[in-house]
N, C-alpha and C positions, 0 to 999 in steps of 0.2 A: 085482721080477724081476731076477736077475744072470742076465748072460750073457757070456760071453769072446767078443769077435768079432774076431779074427786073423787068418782066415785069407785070403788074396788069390782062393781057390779060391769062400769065399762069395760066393751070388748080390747081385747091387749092391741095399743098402739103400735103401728109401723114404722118402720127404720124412717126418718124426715129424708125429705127430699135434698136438702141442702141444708148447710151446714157441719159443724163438727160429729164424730161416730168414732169413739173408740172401742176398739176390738181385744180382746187377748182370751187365750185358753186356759184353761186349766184339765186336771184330770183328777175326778172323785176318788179320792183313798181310804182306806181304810180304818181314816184316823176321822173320818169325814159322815161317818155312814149310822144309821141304827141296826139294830141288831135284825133289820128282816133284808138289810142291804139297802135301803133308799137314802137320799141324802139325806142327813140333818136338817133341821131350819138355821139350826147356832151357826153349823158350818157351811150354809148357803149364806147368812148373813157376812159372815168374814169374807166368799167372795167376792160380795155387792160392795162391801168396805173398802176392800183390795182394788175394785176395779175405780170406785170413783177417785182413790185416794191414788193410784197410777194414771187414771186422765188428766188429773189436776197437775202432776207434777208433768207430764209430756206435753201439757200444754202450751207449759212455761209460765203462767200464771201464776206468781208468788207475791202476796199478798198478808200481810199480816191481821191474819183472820183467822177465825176457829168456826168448823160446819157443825151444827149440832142438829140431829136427826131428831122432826114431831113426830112423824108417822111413816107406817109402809104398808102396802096393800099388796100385797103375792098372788098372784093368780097363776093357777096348775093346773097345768094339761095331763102329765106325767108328771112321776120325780123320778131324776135321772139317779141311776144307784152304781154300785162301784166299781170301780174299774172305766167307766164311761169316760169320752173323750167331750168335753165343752167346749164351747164356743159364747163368748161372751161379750154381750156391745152394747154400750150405755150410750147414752146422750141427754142432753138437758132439752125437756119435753115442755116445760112452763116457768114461770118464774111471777116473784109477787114481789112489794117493795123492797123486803127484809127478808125475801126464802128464794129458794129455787127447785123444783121438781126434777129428779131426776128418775129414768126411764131404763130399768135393764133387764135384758132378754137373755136367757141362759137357754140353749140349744142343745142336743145330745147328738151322741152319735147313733143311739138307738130313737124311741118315741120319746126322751125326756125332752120335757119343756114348760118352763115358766117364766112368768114376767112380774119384775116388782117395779112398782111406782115410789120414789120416796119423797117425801117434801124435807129439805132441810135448810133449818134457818142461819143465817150468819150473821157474828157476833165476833168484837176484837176482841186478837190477841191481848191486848194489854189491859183491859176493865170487863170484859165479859159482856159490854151489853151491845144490843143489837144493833145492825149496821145496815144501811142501804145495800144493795149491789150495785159495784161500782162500773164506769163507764169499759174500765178494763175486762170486768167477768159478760158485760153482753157483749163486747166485742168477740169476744172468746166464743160466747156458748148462747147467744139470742137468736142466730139466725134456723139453730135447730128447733128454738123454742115455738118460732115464727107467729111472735106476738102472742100465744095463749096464755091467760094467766090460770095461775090458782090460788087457793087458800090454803093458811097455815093451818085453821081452825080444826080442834078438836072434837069428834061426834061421838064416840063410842059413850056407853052410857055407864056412868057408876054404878058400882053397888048397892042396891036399895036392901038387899037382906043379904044376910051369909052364908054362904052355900056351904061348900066343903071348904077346909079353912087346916093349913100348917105353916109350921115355919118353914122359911126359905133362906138356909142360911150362907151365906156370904164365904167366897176364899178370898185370898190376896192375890191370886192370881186375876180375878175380875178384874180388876181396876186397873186406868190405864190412864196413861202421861198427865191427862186433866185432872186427875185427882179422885174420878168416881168411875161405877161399873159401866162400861162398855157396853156400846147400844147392842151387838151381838149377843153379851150374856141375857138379857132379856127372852131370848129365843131359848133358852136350855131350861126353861119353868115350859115352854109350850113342850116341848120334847116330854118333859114329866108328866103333862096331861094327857098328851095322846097315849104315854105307854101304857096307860091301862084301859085305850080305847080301842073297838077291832075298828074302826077305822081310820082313814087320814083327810084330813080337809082338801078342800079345790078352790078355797078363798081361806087366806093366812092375812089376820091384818094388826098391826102392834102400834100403841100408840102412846109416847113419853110425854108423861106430866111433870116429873120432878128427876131432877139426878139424884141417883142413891150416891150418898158420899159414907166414906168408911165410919162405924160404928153404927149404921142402919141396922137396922135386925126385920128383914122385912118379912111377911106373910103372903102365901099366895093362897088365894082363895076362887074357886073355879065354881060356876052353874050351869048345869046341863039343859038343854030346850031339844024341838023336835027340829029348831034347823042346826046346831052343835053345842057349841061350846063358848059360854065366856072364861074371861080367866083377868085376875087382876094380882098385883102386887101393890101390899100395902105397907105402910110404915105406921101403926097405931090405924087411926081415921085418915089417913092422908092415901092419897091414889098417887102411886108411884108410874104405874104403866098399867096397862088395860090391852087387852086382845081379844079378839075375836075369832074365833076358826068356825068356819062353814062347812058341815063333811059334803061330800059328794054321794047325791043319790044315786043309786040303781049301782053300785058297784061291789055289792053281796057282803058286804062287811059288816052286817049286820046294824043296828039303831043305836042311837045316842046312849 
């Protein structure tokens, strides 16, 4: 059975029936949280990081390859805030020639709960350009996928005018072994748009067009609508990354 599964608007997919499912905990700290107590997105991104980059390695799958993340779709129930005990289980949900979908469900020990979708693409270690998925990674992670594909492609929509518009500027601590900022720091520009909104989104979704490599001076520039929020990061005219946040109606927090 093929099926495209893209969209952030689908209902959050269930554990597969067969195949691989890793599991590990965490517990939200303090170093983790915004100032009303909820989790971060930056530091829900470093779990989803943490978690794929510990399946990979318990796999036993070592491969000289580098995963580079297009996109991710968030979908929230809750967000679990701190002190909360986690429960977290990924699994490879689609795969396409040159990507693979991965599928992770963060659980609370209260009502938090969310699910992100990521597609990311693989690419060698040694030249950077893209690479098939080898017979090794579906032995590993296709039977969870159970034949669904997806697409790498790109939707969220450019900038056609400029909304609110600063600089966004860079530390050294962003960047990481590859040379450019960390798909996580992406996530701490939506942090800065919610903080000055009374609400919080129930669809989070982020999507890389270019690595920022050091001496970028990027801009982030956000437009408000009556269903949330866009938000981009630019480099001159160039589109760095693009998000979208969805607020959640009916939860008194007031309008976009």
């Amino acid at each position: 059975m093929n099926a495209v599964m893209n969209s952030p608007d689908s209902p959050c997919l269930a554990q597969p029936g067969e195949g691989r499912v890793y599991s590990s905990r965490r517990i939200v700290r303090s170093t983790d949280v915004a100032m009303d107590g909820r989790l971060r997105f930056d530091a829900l991104a470093r779990y989803l990081q943490t978690a794929a980059e510990d399946d990979l390695a318990d796999s036993g799958l070592l491969e000289p390859v580098i995963w580079l993340v297009r996109r991710y779709a968030i979908s929230i129930t809750a967000f679990p805030v701190m002190g909360e005990r986690l429960s977290v289980r990924t699994f490879c949900s689609g795969t396409g020639p040159r990507w693979a979908e991965r599928t992770t469900t963060v659980t609370g020990s209260g009502s938090g709960m969310l699910q992100a979708r990521a597609v990311w693409a693989v690419v060698g270690q040694a030249d950077g350009r893209p690479m098939p998925l080898s017979a090794d990674f579906m032995k590993t992670y296709g039977n969870a996928a159970s034949g669904h594909t997806v697409s790498a492609r790109l939707a969220l929509p450019r900038p056609d005018q400029i909304g609110d518009s600063r600089d966004w500027p860079l530390r050294a601590a962003d960047f990481d072994t590859a040379g450019h900022v960390n798909n996580t720091v992406h996530w701490a520009a939506v942090e800065d748009a919610l903080a000055v909104k009374p609400w919080v989104p129930s669809v989070a979704e982020m999507e890389y067009h270019r690595a920022i490599l050091p001496g970028t001076k990027p801009r982030m520039v956000t437009r408000s609508d009556t269903v949330g929020q866009m938000l981009w990061l630019l480099d001159q005219d160039r589109v760095l990354a693009a998000a979208r946040l969805t607020r959640r109606f009916g939860d008194g927090r007031g309008a976009p």
